[in-house]
C-alpha positions as CSV (number, residue, x, y, z in Angstrom):
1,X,36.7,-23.0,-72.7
2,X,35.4,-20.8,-70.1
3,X,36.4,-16.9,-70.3
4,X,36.6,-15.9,-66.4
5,X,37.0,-12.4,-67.6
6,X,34.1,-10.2,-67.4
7,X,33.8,-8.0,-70.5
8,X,36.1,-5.2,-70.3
9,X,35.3,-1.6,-70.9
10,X,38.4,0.8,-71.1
11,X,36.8,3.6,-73.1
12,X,32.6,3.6,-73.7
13,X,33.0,2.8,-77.0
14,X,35.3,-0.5,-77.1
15,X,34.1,-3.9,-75.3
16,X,35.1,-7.1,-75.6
17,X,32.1,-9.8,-73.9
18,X,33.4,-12.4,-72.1
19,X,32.9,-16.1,-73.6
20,X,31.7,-19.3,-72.5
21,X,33.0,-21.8,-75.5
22,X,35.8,-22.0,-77.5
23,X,33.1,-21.4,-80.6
24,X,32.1,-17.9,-79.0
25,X,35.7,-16.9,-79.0
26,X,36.1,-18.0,-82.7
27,X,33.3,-16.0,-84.1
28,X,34.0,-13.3,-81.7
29,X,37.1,-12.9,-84.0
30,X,35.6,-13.6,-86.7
31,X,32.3,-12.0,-87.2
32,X,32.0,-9.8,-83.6
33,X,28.7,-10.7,-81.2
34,X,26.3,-7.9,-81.5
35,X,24.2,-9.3,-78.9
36,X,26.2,-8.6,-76.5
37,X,27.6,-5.1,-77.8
38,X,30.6,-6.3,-80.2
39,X,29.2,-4.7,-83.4
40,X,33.1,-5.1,-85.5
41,X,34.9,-8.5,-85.5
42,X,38.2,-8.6,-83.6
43,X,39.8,-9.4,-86.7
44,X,38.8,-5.9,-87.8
45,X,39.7,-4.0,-85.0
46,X,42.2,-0.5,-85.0
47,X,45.4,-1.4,-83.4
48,X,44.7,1.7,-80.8
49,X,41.8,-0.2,-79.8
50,X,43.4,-3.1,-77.8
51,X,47.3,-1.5,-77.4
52,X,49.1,1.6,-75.3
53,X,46.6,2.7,-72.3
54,X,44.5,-0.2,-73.7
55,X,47.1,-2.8,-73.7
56,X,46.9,-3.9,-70.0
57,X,42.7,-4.1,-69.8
58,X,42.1,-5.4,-73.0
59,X,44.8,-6.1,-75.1
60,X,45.5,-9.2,-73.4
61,X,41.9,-10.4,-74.1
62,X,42.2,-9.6,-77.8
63,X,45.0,-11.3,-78.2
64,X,43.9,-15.1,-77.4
65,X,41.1,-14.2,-79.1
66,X,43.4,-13.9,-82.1
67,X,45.4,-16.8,-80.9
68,X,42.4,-18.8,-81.4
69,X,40.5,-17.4,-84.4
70,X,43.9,-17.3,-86.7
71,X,44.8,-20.9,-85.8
72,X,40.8,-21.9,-86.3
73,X,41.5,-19.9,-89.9
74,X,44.6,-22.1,-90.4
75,X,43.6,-25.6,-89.7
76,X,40.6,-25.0,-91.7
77,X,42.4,-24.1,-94.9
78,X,44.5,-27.0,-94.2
79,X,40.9,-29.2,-94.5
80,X,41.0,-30.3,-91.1
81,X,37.9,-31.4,-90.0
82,X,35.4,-30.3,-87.0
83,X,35.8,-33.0,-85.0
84,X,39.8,-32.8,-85.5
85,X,39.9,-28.8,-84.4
86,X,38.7,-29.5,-81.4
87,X,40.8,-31.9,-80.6
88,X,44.1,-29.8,-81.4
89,X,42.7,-26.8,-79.5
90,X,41.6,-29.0,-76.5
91,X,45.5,-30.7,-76.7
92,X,46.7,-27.1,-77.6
93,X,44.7,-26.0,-73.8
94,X,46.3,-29.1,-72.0
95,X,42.6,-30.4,-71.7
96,X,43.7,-34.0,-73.6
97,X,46.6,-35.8,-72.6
């Protein structure tokens, strides 16, 4: 999974890097990226960070990252294996037939 999105900046404070594997949007949610400036996983994030004059520049953004990282969460409490995630997510991205 490719991000096309460069990292948004609505306010100097608030970033969210873009991504080039489904992995770096998982742990983006899940643990942040301070390497590239994301210090607070998304997970952890103040609702007035991503919504109201946010919503449109970054709110969309945080909200397949949470897409992704809450259904990561879910199939691995359900004991799905690695191999078996990324199948679903690559069916749930209409990469698999």
């Amino acid at each position: 999974m490719i991000d096309h999105h460069p990292p948004v900046v609505p306010a100097p404070h608030v970033t969210i890097p873009g991504v080039k594997t489904l992995q770096d949007a998982i742990s983006q949610w899940l643990y942040g990226d301070e390497g590239q400036g994301l210090s607070l996983p998304l997970k952890d994030w103040d609702k007035s960070l991503y919504t109201g004059s946010h919503q449109a520049s970054i709110g969309m953004i945080y909200g397949k990252r949470h897409q992704l990282g809450e259904k990561y969460l879910m199939y691995v409490d359900s004991g799905y294996s690695c191999g078996d995630l990324l199948m679903i997510f690559k069916v749930g991205e209409g990469q698999v037939s």
